[in-house]
N, C-alpha and C positions, 0 to 999 in steps of 0.2 A: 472451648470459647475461641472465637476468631479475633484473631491479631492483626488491627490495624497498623503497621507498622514501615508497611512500604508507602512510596510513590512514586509516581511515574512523569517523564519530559520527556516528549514524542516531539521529534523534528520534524517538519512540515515543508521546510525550505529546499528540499532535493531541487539540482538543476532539473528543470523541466522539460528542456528547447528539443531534447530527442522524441518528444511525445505530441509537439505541433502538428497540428491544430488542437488537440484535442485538450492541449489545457494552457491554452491562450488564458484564459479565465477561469481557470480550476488548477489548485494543487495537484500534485501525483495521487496525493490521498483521496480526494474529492472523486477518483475519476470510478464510475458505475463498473458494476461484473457482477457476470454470471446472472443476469436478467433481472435483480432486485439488491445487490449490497454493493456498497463502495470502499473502497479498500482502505479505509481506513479503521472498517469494523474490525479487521483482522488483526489489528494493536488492540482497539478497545475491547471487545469481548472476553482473548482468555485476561486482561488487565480485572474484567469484572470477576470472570472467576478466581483468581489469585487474591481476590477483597485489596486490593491499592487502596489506600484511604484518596488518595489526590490524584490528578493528572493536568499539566501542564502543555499546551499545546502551543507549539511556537510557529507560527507561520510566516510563509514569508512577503506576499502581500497584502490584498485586503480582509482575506479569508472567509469571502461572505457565503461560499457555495459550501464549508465545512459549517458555519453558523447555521444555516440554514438544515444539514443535515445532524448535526451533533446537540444542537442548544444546550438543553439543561445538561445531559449525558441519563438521561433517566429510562433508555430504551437499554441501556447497561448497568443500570444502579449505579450509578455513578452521579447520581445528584445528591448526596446526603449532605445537608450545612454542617451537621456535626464533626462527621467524620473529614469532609472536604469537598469533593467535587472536581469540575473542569475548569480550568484557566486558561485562557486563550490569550497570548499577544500576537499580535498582527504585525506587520511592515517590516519584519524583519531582515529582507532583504535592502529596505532603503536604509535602515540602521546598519548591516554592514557594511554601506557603500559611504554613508559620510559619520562614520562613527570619529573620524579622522576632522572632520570642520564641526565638531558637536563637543560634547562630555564624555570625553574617553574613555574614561571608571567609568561609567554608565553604561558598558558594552554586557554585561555579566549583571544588571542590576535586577532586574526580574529574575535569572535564574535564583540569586540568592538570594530576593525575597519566600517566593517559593517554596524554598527548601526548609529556609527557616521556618517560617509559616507551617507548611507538613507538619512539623515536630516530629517527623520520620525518621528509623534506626536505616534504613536502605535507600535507595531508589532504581527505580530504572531506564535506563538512557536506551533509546532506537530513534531510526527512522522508519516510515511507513510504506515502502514503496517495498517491500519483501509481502507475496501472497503464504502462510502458511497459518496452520493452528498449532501455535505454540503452547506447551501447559508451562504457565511460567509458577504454577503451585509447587511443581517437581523441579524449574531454574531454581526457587529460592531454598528447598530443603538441599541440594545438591549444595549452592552457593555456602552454605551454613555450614552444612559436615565437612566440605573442602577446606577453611578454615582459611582462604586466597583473598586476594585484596580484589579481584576482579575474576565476576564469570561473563564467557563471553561466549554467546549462545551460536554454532556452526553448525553445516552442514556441509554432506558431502556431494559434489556439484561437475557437471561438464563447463567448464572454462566458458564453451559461448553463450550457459545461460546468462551469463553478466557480460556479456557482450562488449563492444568496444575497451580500451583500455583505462575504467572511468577514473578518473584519481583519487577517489572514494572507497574504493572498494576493493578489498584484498583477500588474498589466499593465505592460507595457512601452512610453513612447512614446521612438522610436527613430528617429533624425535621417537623413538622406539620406548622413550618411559611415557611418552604421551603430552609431551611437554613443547610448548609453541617455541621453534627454534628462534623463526623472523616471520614478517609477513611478508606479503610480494605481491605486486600488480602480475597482470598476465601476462603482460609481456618477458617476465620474467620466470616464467611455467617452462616445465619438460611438456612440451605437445604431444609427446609418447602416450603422456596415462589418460586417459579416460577420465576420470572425475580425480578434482581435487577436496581437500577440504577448504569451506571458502568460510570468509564470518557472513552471519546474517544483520550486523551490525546493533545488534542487542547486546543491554552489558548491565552484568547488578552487580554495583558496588554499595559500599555504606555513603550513608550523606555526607560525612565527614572528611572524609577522601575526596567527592567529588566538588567541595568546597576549596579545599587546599590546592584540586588541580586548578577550578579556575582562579584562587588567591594567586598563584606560580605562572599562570597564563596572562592575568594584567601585568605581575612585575616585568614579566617577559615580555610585553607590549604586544603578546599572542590572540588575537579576537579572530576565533571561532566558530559555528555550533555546536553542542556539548559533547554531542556523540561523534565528532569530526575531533574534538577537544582530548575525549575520550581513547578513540582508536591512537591519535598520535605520540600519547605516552604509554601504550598500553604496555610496551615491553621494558617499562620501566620497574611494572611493580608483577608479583606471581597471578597467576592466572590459572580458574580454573576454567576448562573447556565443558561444556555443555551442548552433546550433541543432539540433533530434529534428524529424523529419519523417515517421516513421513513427506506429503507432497510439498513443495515451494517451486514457488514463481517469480523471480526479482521483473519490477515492474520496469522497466529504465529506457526503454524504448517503445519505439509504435510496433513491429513486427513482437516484441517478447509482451506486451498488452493482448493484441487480436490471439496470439499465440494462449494466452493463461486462460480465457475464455474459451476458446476450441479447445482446451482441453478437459472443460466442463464437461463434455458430451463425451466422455469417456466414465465408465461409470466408477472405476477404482479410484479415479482422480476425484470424484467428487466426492464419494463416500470417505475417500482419506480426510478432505478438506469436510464437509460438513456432515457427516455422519458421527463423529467423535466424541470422546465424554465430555465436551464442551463444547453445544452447538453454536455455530456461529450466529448472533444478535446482528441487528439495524433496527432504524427507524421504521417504528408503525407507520404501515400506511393501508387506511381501510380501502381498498380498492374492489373492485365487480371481476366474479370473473369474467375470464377469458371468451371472446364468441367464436365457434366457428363454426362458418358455411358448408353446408351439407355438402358442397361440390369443393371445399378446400382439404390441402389435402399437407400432412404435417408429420416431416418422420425425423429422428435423433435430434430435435430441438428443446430447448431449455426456453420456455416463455414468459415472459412475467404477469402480472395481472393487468385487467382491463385493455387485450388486445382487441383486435378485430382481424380474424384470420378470413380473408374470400377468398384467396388464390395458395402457391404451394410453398412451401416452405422446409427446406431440407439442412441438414449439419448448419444448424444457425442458435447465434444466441442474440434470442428477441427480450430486450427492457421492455416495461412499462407502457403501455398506451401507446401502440406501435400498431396501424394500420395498414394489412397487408392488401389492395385492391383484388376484385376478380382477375383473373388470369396472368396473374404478375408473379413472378418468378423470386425468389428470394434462396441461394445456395453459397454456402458458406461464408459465413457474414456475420458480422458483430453490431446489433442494431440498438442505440440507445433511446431514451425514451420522448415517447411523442414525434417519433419518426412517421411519415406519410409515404408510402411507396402506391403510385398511383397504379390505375386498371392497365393489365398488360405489361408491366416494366418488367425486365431484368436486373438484379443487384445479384452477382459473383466477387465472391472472396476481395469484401468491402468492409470499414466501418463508417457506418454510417450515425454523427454525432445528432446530440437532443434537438428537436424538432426539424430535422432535416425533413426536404420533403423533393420526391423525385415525382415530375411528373410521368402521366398515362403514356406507355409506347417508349418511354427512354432508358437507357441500355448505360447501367453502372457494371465497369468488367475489368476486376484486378484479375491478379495471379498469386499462385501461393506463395509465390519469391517476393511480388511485389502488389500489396493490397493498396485497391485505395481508398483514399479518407474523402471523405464529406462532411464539412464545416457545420458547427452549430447553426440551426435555424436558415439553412442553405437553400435555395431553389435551385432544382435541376430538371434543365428546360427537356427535353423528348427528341435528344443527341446523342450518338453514344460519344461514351465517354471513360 
Protein backbone atom coordinates (compact mmCIF):
# COMPACT_ATOMS: atom_id res chain seq x y z
CA UNK A 1 0.00 0.00 0.00
CA UNK A 2 1.49 3.45 -0.82
CA UNK A 3 2.38 5.83 1.88
CA UNK A 4 1.29 9.25 1.59
CA UNK A 5 3.46 10.80 3.84
CA UNK A 6 5.84 13.07 2.32
CA UNK A 7 5.67 16.77 0.80
CA UNK A 8 7.45 18.74 -0.97
CA UNK A 9 8.44 23.13 -1.01
CA UNK A 10 10.11 23.88 -4.37
CA UNK A 11 11.88 27.36 -4.34
CA UNK A 12 11.26 29.24 -7.39
CA UNK A 13 12.85 32.51 -6.42
CA UNK A 14 16.67 31.63 -7.60
CA UNK A 15 18.48 34.96 -8.67
CA UNK A 16 17.70 35.10 -12.28
CA UNK A 17 19.77 38.28 -13.62
CA UNK A 18 22.59 35.68 -15.08
CA UNK A 19 19.87 34.34 -17.54
CA UNK A 20 18.76 38.00 -19.02
CA UNK A 21 16.88 38.24 -21.36
CA UNK A 22 15.51 35.02 -21.16
CA UNK A 23 13.72 35.36 -17.95
CA UNK A 24 12.93 38.92 -17.90
CA UNK A 25 9.41 37.42 -17.30
CA UNK A 26 9.92 33.70 -16.60
CA UNK A 27 11.42 32.06 -13.42
CA UNK A 28 14.53 29.74 -13.80
CA UNK A 29 11.90 26.97 -13.63
CA UNK A 30 9.70 28.29 -16.36
CA UNK A 31 12.40 28.42 -18.82
CA UNK A 32 11.64 25.59 -21.96
CA UNK A 33 14.44 22.47 -22.89
CA UNK A 34 15.23 20.07 -25.00
CA UNK A 35 12.41 21.10 -27.50
CA UNK A 36 9.13 20.28 -25.38
CA UNK A 37 9.75 20.41 -21.29
CA UNK A 38 10.53 23.13 -18.79
CA UNK A 39 12.69 22.65 -16.06
CA UNK A 40 10.61 22.61 -13.67
CA UNK A 41 9.39 19.05 -14.72
CA UNK A 42 12.60 17.87 -13.47
CA UNK A 43 11.43 18.67 -9.50
CA UNK A 44 7.74 17.63 -10.39
CA UNK A 45 8.04 14.25 -12.18
CA UNK A 46 10.38 11.98 -9.92
CA UNK A 47 8.14 14.11 -6.80
CA UNK A 48 5.16 12.24 -8.82
CA UNK A 49 6.97 9.08 -8.73
CA UNK A 50 8.00 9.14 -5.03
CA UNK A 51 3.67 9.64 -4.31
CA UNK A 52 4.33 13.36 -2.31
CA UNK A 53 1.08 13.75 -1.10
CA UNK A 54 1.54 18.00 -1.47
CA UNK A 55 3.77 20.31 -3.24
CA UNK A 56 4.20 23.89 -2.48
CA UNK A 57 5.57 26.15 -4.81
CA UNK A 58 7.08 29.53 -3.80
CA UNK A 59 7.71 31.93 -6.40
CA UNK A 60 9.17 34.83 -6.63
CA UNK A 61 7.18 37.12 -8.76
CA UNK A 62 3.98 36.99 -10.53
CA UNK A 63 4.35 33.34 -11.56
CA UNK A 64 1.97 33.34 -14.29
CA UNK A 65 4.26 31.55 -16.96
CA UNK A 66 4.59 28.35 -14.26
CA UNK A 67 0.45 28.89 -13.70
CA UNK A 68 0.04 28.73 -17.11
CA UNK A 69 2.42 25.60 -17.38
CA UNK A 70 1.66 23.69 -14.03
CA UNK A 71 -2.09 24.48 -13.11
CA UNK A 72 -3.90 21.75 -11.49
CA UNK A 73 -0.34 19.63 -11.37
CA UNK A 74 -2.44 16.65 -13.09
CA UNK A 75 0.02 16.05 -16.11
CA UNK A 76 1.94 14.53 -12.74
CA UNK A 77 -0.81 13.35 -10.60
CA UNK A 78 -0.31 15.75 -8.51
CA UNK A 79 -3.93 17.09 -8.49
CA UNK A 80 -5.53 14.69 -5.83
CA UNK A 81 -7.99 17.10 -3.26
CA UNK A 82 -7.59 14.12 -0.99
CA UNK A 83 -4.39 13.46 -0.85
CA UNK A 84 -3.20 17.32 -1.48
CA UNK A 85 -1.96 18.74 -4.54
CA UNK A 86 0.01 22.08 -5.73
CA UNK A 87 0.16 25.44 -3.77
CA UNK A 88 1.46 28.20 -5.29
CA UNK A 89 2.40 31.60 -3.50
CA UNK A 90 3.55 34.26 -5.67
CA UNK A 91 5.62 37.67 -5.02
CA UNK A 92 7.90 36.32 -3.02
CA UNK A 93 10.56 38.27 -3.90
CA UNK A 94 8.50 41.59 -2.94
CA UNK A 95 7.83 39.92 0.53
CA UNK A 96 11.38 39.61 1.07
CA UNK A 97 12.17 42.97 0.24
CA UNK A 98 9.55 44.81 2.68
CA UNK A 99 8.94 42.00 5.02
CA UNK A 100 10.80 44.73 7.27
CA UNK A 101 7.85 47.77 6.60
CA UNK A 102 4.99 44.83 6.87
CA UNK A 103 4.29 41.81 9.61
CA UNK A 104 7.45 40.39 10.38
CA UNK A 105 6.03 36.87 11.76
CA UNK A 106 4.51 36.72 8.64
CA UNK A 107 7.74 35.95 6.68
CA UNK A 108 7.39 31.99 7.46
CA UNK A 109 3.52 32.18 7.47
CA UNK A 110 2.60 29.98 4.29
CA UNK A 111 5.58 27.82 4.83
CA UNK A 112 3.78 26.77 8.14
CA UNK A 113 0.51 26.69 7.10
CA UNK A 114 1.54 24.25 4.57
CA UNK A 115 3.19 22.02 6.48
CA UNK A 116 0.78 21.79 8.82
CA UNK A 117 -2.03 21.38 6.48
CA UNK A 118 0.31 18.25 4.66
CA UNK A 119 -0.22 16.42 8.01
CA UNK A 120 3.10 15.03 6.53
CA UNK A 121 5.88 12.60 8.71
CA UNK A 122 8.81 14.44 6.05
CA UNK A 123 9.22 16.83 3.47
CA UNK A 124 11.34 17.94 0.93
CA UNK A 125 13.04 21.29 0.46
CA UNK A 126 15.01 22.07 -3.26
CA UNK A 127 15.24 24.62 -5.74
CA UNK A 128 14.58 24.14 -9.50
CA UNK A 129 17.36 25.31 -11.44
CA UNK A 130 19.43 21.78 -11.09
CA UNK A 131 18.57 19.58 -14.78
CA UNK A 132 18.71 15.81 -13.50
CA UNK A 133 16.38 12.68 -12.68
CA UNK A 134 16.52 12.19 -9.41
CA UNK A 135 14.66 8.82 -7.73
CA UNK A 136 13.72 10.58 -4.72
CA UNK A 137 11.82 6.84 -3.86
CA UNK A 138 15.43 5.56 -3.02
CA UNK A 139 16.34 9.57 -1.16
CA UNK A 140 13.53 8.65 1.21
CA UNK A 141 14.30 4.65 2.02
CA UNK A 142 18.08 5.78 2.31
CA UNK A 143 16.88 9.00 4.39
CA UNK A 144 14.96 6.23 6.85
CA UNK A 145 17.66 3.50 7.15
CA UNK A 146 20.30 6.38 7.93
CA UNK A 147 18.33 7.26 10.87
CA UNK A 148 20.11 11.43 10.32
CA UNK A 149 18.18 14.48 10.89
CA UNK A 150 18.97 15.55 7.14
CA UNK A 151 19.61 13.90 3.63
CA UNK A 152 21.02 15.96 1.45
CA UNK A 153 21.06 14.89 -2.11
CA UNK A 154 24.95 15.38 -4.10
CA UNK A 155 26.80 14.96 -6.87
CA UNK A 156 29.96 14.70 -7.99
CA UNK A 157 30.84 17.85 -10.33
CA UNK A 158 33.75 20.02 -12.14
CA UNK A 159 33.82 23.43 -10.12
CA UNK A 160 32.70 25.59 -13.52
CA UNK A 161 29.64 23.59 -13.93
CA UNK A 162 28.19 25.97 -11.08
CA UNK A 163 30.04 28.67 -12.46
CA UNK A 164 30.73 32.11 -10.87
CA UNK A 165 31.08 31.99 -7.18
CA UNK A 166 27.23 32.02 -6.39
CA UNK A 167 26.52 32.43 -2.65
CA UNK A 168 24.08 29.79 -2.83
CA UNK A 169 25.83 27.18 -3.75
CA UNK A 170 28.35 24.93 -2.18
CA UNK A 171 30.78 22.00 -2.24
CA UNK A 172 31.21 19.47 -0.21
CA UNK A 173 34.53 18.53 1.78
CA UNK A 174 33.77 15.13 2.90
CA UNK A 175 35.93 12.97 5.45
CA UNK A 176 37.24 9.32 4.66
CA UNK A 177 34.03 7.75 7.00
CA UNK A 178 31.92 9.73 4.48
CA UNK A 179 31.02 12.32 6.57
CA UNK A 180 30.46 16.19 5.51
CA UNK A 181 33.50 18.04 7.26
CA UNK A 182 32.18 21.85 6.11
CA UNK A 183 30.88 23.28 2.98
CA UNK A 184 32.65 25.65 0.77
CA UNK A 185 32.10 28.14 -1.98
CA UNK A 186 34.60 27.78 -5.00
CA UNK A 187 36.51 30.06 -4.19
CA UNK A 188 37.55 28.15 -1.59
CA UNK A 189 38.25 24.68 -3.91
CA UNK A 190 41.83 22.97 -4.41
CA UNK A 191 41.62 23.81 -8.49
CA UNK A 192 43.98 20.56 -8.62
CA UNK A 193 41.02 18.00 -8.73
CA UNK A 194 38.82 17.63 -11.36
CA UNK A 195 35.32 17.21 -9.82
CA UNK A 196 34.31 17.91 -6.53
CA UNK A 197 31.33 16.85 -4.55
CA UNK A 198 28.82 19.72 -4.78
CA UNK A 199 25.15 19.65 -3.11
CA UNK A 200 22.36 19.70 -5.62
CA UNK A 201 20.45 21.71 -3.05
CA UNK A 202 17.83 18.93 -2.31
CA UNK A 203 17.25 18.04 1.51
CA UNK A 204 14.61 15.39 3.37
CA UNK A 205 14.17 16.07 6.68
CA UNK A 206 11.05 15.46 8.91
CA UNK A 207 8.37 18.33 9.10
CA UNK A 208 9.18 18.73 12.61
CA UNK A 209 12.63 19.72 12.32
CA UNK A 210 11.91 21.88 9.42
CA UNK A 211 9.30 23.69 11.74
CA UNK A 212 11.71 24.30 14.60
CA UNK A 213 14.50 25.61 12.01
CA UNK A 214 12.00 28.21 10.85
CA UNK A 215 10.50 28.67 14.75
CA UNK A 216 14.87 29.43 15.52
CA UNK A 217 14.97 31.46 12.22
CA UNK A 218 12.15 34.29 13.32
CA UNK A 219 13.57 34.37 17.04
CA UNK A 220 16.69 35.01 15.21
CA UNK A 221 15.10 37.69 13.05
CA UNK A 222 16.72 35.31 10.18
CA UNK A 223 14.06 35.58 6.76
CA UNK A 224 15.07 33.36 4.34
CA UNK A 225 13.92 30.80 1.69
CA UNK A 226 13.56 27.31 3.16
CA UNK A 227 16.21 25.54 1.41
CA UNK A 228 18.71 28.80 1.77
CA UNK A 229 17.20 28.34 5.51
CA UNK A 230 17.94 24.88 5.33
CA UNK A 231 21.61 24.67 3.64
CA UNK A 232 22.63 27.30 6.49
CA UNK A 233 22.24 25.21 9.45
CA UNK A 234 22.76 22.30 7.83
CA UNK A 235 26.07 21.40 9.80
CA UNK A 236 24.34 21.95 12.71
CA UNK A 237 22.39 18.77 12.88
CA UNK A 238 23.92 14.76 11.12
CA UNK A 239 23.52 14.28 7.83
CA UNK A 240 23.09 11.73 5.58
CA UNK A 241 24.63 12.11 2.06
CA UNK A 242 22.76 10.83 -0.94
CA UNK A 243 24.58 10.55 -3.87
CA UNK A 244 23.02 11.02 -8.28
CA UNK A 245 25.60 9.79 -10.51
CA UNK A 246 23.76 10.03 -13.44
CA UNK A 247 23.47 13.21 -15.86
CA UNK A 248 23.02 17.00 -14.10
CA UNK A 249 23.11 20.40 -15.43
CA UNK A 250 22.82 23.36 -12.76
CA UNK A 251 20.91 26.04 -14.70
CA UNK A 252 22.40 29.43 -13.31
CA UNK A 253 23.53 31.11 -16.21
CA UNK A 254 22.93 31.83 -20.23
CA UNK A 255 26.08 29.97 -21.49
CA UNK A 256 25.39 26.65 -18.78
CA UNK A 257 21.19 26.96 -20.21
CA UNK A 258 22.36 26.94 -24.22
CA UNK A 259 25.11 24.49 -22.71
CA UNK A 260 22.16 21.69 -21.01
CA UNK A 261 20.33 21.84 -24.38
CA UNK A 262 23.36 20.93 -26.71
CA UNK A 263 23.93 18.53 -24.79
CA UNK A 264 20.61 16.80 -25.62
CA UNK A 265 22.01 15.95 -29.02
CA UNK A 266 24.33 13.61 -27.39
CA UNK A 267 22.53 10.53 -27.08
CA UNK A 268 23.96 9.20 -23.56
CA UNK A 269 23.06 12.42 -22.29
CA UNK A 270 19.62 12.06 -23.05
CA UNK A 271 19.12 8.58 -22.52
CA UNK A 272 20.69 9.22 -18.89
CA UNK A 273 18.06 12.19 -18.50
CA UNK A 274 14.98 10.63 -20.08
CA UNK A 275 15.27 7.20 -20.86
CA UNK A 276 15.09 6.09 -16.92
CA UNK A 277 12.73 4.06 -14.66
CA UNK A 278 11.06 7.35 -14.30
CA UNK A 279 10.15 9.07 -17.50
CA UNK A 280 10.35 12.59 -17.39
CA UNK A 281 6.28 14.13 -17.51
CA UNK A 282 5.07 17.83 -18.93
CA UNK A 283 2.17 19.31 -19.82
CA UNK A 284 0.01 17.72 -22.64
CA UNK A 285 0.02 19.56 -25.48
CA UNK A 286 -1.86 18.00 -28.56
CA UNK A 287 0.12 19.37 -31.22
CA UNK A 288 0.63 18.22 -35.51
CA UNK A 289 3.37 16.82 -36.46
CA UNK A 290 6.46 18.10 -37.58
CA UNK A 291 6.50 19.28 -41.76
CA UNK A 292 9.39 18.84 -43.62
CA UNK A 293 10.19 20.12 -47.11
CA UNK A 294 11.43 17.59 -49.50
CA UNK A 295 14.41 20.11 -50.32
CA UNK A 296 14.95 20.69 -46.30
CA UNK A 297 17.47 19.12 -44.95
CA UNK A 298 17.78 18.16 -40.84
CA UNK A 299 20.72 16.22 -39.08
CA UNK A 300 21.62 15.70 -35.01
CA UNK A 301 18.45 17.93 -34.06
CA UNK A 302 16.08 17.42 -31.43
CA UNK A 303 12.48 19.04 -32.76
CA UNK A 304 9.56 19.61 -31.20
CA UNK A 305 6.02 19.23 -32.59
CA UNK A 306 4.18 21.34 -35.12
CA UNK A 307 7.37 22.81 -36.96
CA UNK A 308 7.85 23.81 -40.37
CA UNK A 309 11.28 22.63 -41.67
CA UNK A 310 12.07 24.37 -45.65
CA UNK A 311 15.55 24.98 -45.20
CA UNK A 312 18.70 23.16 -43.07
CA UNK A 313 19.00 22.71 -39.81
CA UNK A 314 22.17 21.09 -38.07
CA UNK A 315 23.23 20.35 -34.07
CA UNK A 316 20.18 22.46 -33.07
CA UNK A 317 17.60 22.28 -30.48
CA UNK A 318 14.25 23.38 -32.15
CA UNK A 319 10.86 24.03 -29.46
CA UNK A 320 7.54 23.99 -30.71
CA UNK A 321 6.03 25.87 -33.71
CA UNK A 322 9.33 27.10 -34.99
CA UNK A 323 9.60 27.97 -38.65
CA UNK A 324 12.37 27.25 -40.45
CA UNK A 325 12.10 29.38 -44.11
CA UNK A 326 13.60 28.02 -47.55
CA UNK A 327 17.14 28.31 -47.72
CA UNK A 328 17.83 29.61 -44.27
CA UNK A 329 20.43 28.17 -42.37
CA UNK A 330 19.89 27.34 -38.70
CA UNK A 331 23.49 25.60 -36.88
CA UNK A 332 23.95 25.29 -33.42
CA UNK A 333 21.30 27.10 -31.79
CA UNK A 334 18.80 26.82 -29.18
CA UNK A 335 15.41 27.79 -30.78
CA UNK A 336 12.19 28.38 -28.51
CA UNK A 337 8.90 28.31 -29.44
CA UNK A 338 7.14 30.06 -32.17
CA UNK A 339 10.29 31.37 -33.43
CA UNK A 340 10.16 32.56 -37.26
CA UNK A 341 13.55 32.36 -38.97
CA UNK A 342 12.79 33.84 -42.37
CA UNK A 343 13.82 32.54 -46.29
CA UNK A 344 17.56 32.58 -46.57
CA UNK A 345 18.73 33.82 -42.82
CA UNK A 346 21.55 32.42 -41.09
CA UNK A 347 21.28 31.77 -37.08
CA UNK A 348 24.96 30.21 -35.50
CA UNK A 349 25.48 29.31 -32.11
CA UNK A 350 22.21 31.58 -30.86
CA UNK A 351 19.19 31.29 -28.65
CA UNK A 352 16.73 32.46 -30.06
CA UNK A 353 13.78 33.32 -27.26
CA UNK A 354 9.50 32.48 -27.83
CA UNK A 355 8.33 34.24 -30.85
CA UNK A 356 11.25 35.69 -32.02
CA UNK A 357 11.43 36.29 -35.50
CA UNK A 358 14.41 36.96 -37.90
CA UNK A 359 13.81 38.40 -41.01
CA UNK A 360 14.58 36.77 -45.06
CA UNK A 361 18.63 37.34 -45.72
CA UNK A 362 19.61 38.34 -42.00
CA UNK A 363 22.59 36.93 -40.47
CA UNK A 364 22.29 35.86 -36.52
CA UNK A 365 26.16 34.84 -35.70
CA UNK A 366 27.38 34.05 -32.09
CA UNK A 367 30.37 31.84 -31.18
CA UNK A 368 30.71 28.92 -28.90
CA UNK A 369 32.57 31.34 -26.25
CA UNK A 370 29.94 33.73 -26.88
CA UNK A 371 26.22 32.98 -28.02
CA UNK A 372 23.86 35.26 -28.82
CA UNK A 373 20.35 35.89 -27.31
CA UNK A 374 17.34 37.24 -29.08
CA UNK A 375 14.62 38.74 -27.02
CA UNK A 376 11.13 37.30 -26.59
CA UNK A 377 8.79 38.21 -29.46
CA UNK A 378 12.14 40.27 -31.15
CA UNK A 379 12.19 41.49 -34.79
CA UNK A 380 15.33 41.16 -36.40
CA UNK A 381 15.63 43.31 -39.37
CA UNK A 382 18.00 41.51 -42.65
CA UNK A 383 21.56 42.82 -40.73
CA UNK A 384 24.03 40.95 -39.57
CA UNK A 385 24.15 40.75 -36.38
Amino acid sequence: MVKYDTCAILNLTANNAALYPLTYNRPIAALPFAGRYRLIDFMLSPLSYAHIASVALFIGDSGRSIYDHVRSGKDWKLDSRIRGGIFTFSQQNWKARHHHENQIEDYYYNHRVFLERSRCQYVLVAGTKIVANINFRNLKSAHIESGKDISLVYADSHPDLFGKDHPNERFLDIDTKGQVKKLLKKSQLDETHYTYPVSLNMFLLSTDLLRDLIDQARARGEYMEVDELVQAHLMDYSINLFKHESYIANINHLMAYYQANVDMLNYQNFKDLFHSDQPVLTKTKNGVPSYYHERSFVRNAIVGTGCKMFGEVLDSVINRRVLVGENARVTHSVILQGAQIGEGAVVEYAILDKGAQIAPGAIIRGTKEQIKIIGKNHFVDAKIH
